[in-house]
C-alpha positions in Angstrom: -66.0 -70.5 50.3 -62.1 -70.1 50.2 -61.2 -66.5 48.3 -57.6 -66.1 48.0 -56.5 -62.6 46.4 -53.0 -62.6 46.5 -50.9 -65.4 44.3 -47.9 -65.6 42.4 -46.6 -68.0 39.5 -43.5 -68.3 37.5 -44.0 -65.1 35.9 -42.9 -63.6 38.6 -41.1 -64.8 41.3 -43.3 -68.0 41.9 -42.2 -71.4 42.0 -45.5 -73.2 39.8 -47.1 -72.2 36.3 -50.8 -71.3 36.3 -51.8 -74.7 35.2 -50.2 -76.1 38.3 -51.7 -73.2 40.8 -55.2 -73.9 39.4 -54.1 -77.6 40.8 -52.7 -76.5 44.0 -56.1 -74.7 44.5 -58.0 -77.5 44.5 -55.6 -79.6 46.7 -56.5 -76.6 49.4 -60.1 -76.4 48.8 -59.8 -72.8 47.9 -62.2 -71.8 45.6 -61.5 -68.5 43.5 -57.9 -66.9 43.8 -56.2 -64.4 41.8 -52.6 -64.4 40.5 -50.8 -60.9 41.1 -47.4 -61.5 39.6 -44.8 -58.2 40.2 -45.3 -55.9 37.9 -46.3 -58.1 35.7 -50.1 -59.8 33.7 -48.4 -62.2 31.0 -49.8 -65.2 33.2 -53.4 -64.0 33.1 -54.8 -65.1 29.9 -52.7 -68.5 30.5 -54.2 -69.3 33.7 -57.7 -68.1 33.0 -57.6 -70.6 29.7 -57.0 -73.7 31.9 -59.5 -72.4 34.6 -62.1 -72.8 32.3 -62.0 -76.8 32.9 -60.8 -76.7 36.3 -63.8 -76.0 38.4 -61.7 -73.1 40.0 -62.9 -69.6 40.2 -59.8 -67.2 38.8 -59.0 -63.2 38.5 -56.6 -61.1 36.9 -54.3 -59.0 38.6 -50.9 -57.7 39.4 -49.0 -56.6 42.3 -47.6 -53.4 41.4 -44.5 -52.1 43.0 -44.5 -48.6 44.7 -42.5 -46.6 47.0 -43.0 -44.1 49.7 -40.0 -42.0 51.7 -38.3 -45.4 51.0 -40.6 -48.3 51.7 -41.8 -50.5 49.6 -45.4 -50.7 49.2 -47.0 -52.6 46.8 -50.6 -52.6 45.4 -52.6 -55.8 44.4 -54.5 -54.7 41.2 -57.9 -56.4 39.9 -58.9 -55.9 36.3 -62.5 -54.9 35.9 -64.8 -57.5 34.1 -61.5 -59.6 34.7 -59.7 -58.4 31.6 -56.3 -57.3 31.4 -56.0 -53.4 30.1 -53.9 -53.1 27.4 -51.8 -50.4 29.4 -50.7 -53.1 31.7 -49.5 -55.2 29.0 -47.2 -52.5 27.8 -46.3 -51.8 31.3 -45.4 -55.7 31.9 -43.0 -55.6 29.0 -41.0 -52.9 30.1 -41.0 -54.2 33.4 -39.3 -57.1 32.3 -36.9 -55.4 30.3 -35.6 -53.3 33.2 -35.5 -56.1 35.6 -33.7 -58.0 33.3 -31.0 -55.6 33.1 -30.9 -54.8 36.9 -30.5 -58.5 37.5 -27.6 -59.3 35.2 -25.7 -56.1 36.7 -26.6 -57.0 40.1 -25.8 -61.0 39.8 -22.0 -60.1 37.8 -21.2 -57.7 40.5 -22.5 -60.2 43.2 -20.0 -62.8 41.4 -17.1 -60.1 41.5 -17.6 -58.8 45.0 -18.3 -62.3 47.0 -16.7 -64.7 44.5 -19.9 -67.4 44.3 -21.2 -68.8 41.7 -24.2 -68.2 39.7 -26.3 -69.2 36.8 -27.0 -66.1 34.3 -28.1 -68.5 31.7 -30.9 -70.5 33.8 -31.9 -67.7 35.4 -32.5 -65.7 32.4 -34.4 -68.6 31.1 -36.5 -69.7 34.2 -37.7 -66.5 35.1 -40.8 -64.5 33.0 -40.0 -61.3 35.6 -36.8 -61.4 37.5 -36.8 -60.3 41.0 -34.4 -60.8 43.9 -36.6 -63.7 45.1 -35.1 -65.1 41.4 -31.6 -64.2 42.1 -31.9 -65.4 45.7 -32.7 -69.1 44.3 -30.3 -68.7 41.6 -27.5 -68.0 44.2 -28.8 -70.7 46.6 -29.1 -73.3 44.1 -25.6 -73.0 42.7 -23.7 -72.9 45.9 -26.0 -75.6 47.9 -26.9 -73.3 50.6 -30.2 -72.1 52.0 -32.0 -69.2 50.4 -31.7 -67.6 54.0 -27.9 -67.9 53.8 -28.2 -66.4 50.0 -30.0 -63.4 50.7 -27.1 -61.7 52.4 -25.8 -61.0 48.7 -29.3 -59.3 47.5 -30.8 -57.6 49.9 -30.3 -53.7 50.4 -27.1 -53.5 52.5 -25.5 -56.2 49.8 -22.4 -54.2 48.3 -23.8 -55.5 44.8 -27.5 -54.1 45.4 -28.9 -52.2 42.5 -32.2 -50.1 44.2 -35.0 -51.2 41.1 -36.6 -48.3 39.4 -40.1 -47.6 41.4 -43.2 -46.0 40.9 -44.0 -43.4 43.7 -47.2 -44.6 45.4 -49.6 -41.9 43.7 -47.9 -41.9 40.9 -48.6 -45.7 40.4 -52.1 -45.5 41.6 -52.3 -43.0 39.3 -51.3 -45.1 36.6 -53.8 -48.1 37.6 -56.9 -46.2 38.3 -56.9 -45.0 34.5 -56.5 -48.7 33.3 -59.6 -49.1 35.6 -57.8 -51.3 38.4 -59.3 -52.0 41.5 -56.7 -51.1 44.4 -55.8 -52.9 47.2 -52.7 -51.9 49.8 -50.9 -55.6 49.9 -49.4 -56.7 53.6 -49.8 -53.3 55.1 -48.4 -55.1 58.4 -45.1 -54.8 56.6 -45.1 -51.3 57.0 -45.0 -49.0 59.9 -48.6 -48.1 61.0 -47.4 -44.2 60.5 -46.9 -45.2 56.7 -49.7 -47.2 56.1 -51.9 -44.3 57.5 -50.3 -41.4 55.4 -51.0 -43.5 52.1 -54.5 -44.8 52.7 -55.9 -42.1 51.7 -54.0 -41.8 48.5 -56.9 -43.5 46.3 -56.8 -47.2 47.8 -60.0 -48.9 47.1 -58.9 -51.9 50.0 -56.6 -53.2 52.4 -55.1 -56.7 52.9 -56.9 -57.0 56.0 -55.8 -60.9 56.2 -52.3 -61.6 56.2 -49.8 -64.8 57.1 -47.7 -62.6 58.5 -50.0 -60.7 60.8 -49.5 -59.9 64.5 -51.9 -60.4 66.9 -54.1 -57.5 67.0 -53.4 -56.5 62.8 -56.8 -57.8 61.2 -58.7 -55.9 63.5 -56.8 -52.6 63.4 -56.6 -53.1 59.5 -60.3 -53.2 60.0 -60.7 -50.4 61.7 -58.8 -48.4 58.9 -60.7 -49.7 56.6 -64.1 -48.6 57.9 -62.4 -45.0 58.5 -61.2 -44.6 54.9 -64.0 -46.2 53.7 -62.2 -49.3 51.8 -63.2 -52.4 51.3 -62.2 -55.7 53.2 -59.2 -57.9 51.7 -57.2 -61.1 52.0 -54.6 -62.5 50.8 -51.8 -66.0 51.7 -49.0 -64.1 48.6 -48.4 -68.1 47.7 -45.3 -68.1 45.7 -44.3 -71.6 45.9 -42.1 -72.3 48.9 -44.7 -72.0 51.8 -42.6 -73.0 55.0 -39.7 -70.7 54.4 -40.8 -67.2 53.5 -44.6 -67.2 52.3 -47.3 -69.7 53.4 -49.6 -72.0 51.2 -52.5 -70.6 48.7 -55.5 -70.6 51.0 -53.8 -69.4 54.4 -55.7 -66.5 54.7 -59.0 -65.9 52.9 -62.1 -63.9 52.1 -65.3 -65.3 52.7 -68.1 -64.8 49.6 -69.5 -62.3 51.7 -66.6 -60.5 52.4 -66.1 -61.0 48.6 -69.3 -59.8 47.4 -68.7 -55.7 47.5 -65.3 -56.2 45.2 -67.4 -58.5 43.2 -69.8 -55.6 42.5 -66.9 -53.1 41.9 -65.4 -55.2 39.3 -68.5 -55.6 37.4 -68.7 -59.6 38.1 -71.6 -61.7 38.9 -71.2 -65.1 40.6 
């Protein structure tokens, strides 16, 4: 089997709606994955309602957003007995509400300062949770260039950069352990090794073990901190939608149902 715990949609920064991931799933042969929008659950309900005729395995989840002396880690949350906590709905909204504000301040001054054009209206509209993956194909679009030639206006040395209101990493696993989330470290080979071994043993519960973006040698290190800190094992492709340019296709990198089995257990599920 093909377990896939790391997948975004449209309300986030993914390109597809649930109904279409649930399709894309198939297509791979992947056979359970979970959708971990940012900071956000309002896809959950909506994907696990189509799931229920597509064959395809699904859990709820988020990615939360954290940081730590300036890096940005982010946690992949799963919801025990896959059901969303009410806390996390609250959260979502005001999640969305900030971001929302960030981005229109961040995209006017990005108009002002580089003189390109952008699409408030569309982007406002298209977008459930606006991130700067969002404004980065809002920008691209309207000026018919690559989203690698558009990031230079969003990123962090962008004179128009807004830093987004974050979570410190315990405050945030804080946060999730009392809505009963299971805890996983996303893409710790994004992070320096010094990092990712000061915040292990914060409260994580796993680690992204599996990761497109891996270096030789990263699984089995990950490994190896997992078995220190006594976490459990986990994968993850973070599918948004444009596999070829920044993130790689649902099903890239994947948990066996063994593998699987022990956060099966801690989530209270029974296959």
């Amino acid at each position: 089997m093909k377990i896939d715990l790391h997948n975004h949609s449209i309300y986030s920064d993914g390109l597809f709606p649930p109904k279409e991931l649930l399709e894309i799933a198939k297509r791979e042969h992947v056979d359970c994955f979970a959708l971990t929008d940012h900071d956000s659950v309002f896809g959950c309900e909506e994907l696990m309602l189509y799931a229920k005729e597509s064959g395809i395995r699904v859990l709820a989840g988020m990615e939360l957003s954290t940081d730590y002396k300036g890096y940005s880690v982010h946690i992949v949350c799963l919801f025990k007995n896959n059901i969303v906590p009410k806390k996390l709905f609250e959260f979502s909204y005001n999640k969305k509400e900030e971001r929302k504000k960030r981005a229109i301040k961040m995209m006017e001054k990005i108009k002002e300062i580089y003189h390109v054009e952008i699409d408030l209206k569309s982007l406002l509209e298209e977008s459930e949770v606006i991130t700067r993956a969002n404004m980065c194909y809002n920008i691209a679009k309207c000026n018919h260039i690559s989203e690698r030639e558009a990031e230079i206006y969003v990123d962090n040395k962008s004179k128009a950069y807004i830093p987004s209101t974050k979570l410190s990493v315990s405050d945030g696993l804080k946060m999730i352990k009392e809505a009963g989330c299971f805890t996983i470290l996303a893409h710790p080979c994004l992070l320096p090794r010094s990092i990712v071994e000061e915040i292990l043993p914060m409260g994580f519960d796993g680690i992204e073990v599996r990761y497109p973006k891996n270096q030789e040698g990263d699984e089995d290190y990950f490994k190896s901190l997992a078995l220190k800190h006594n976490l459990l094992i986990s994968a993850g492709s973070d599918f948004h939608g444009d596999h070829g340019t920044k993130h790689a296709m649902m099903g890239t990198s994947t948990l066996s149902l063994e593998e699987f089995k022990p956060i099966l257990e801690r989530l209270g599920l029974e296959w």
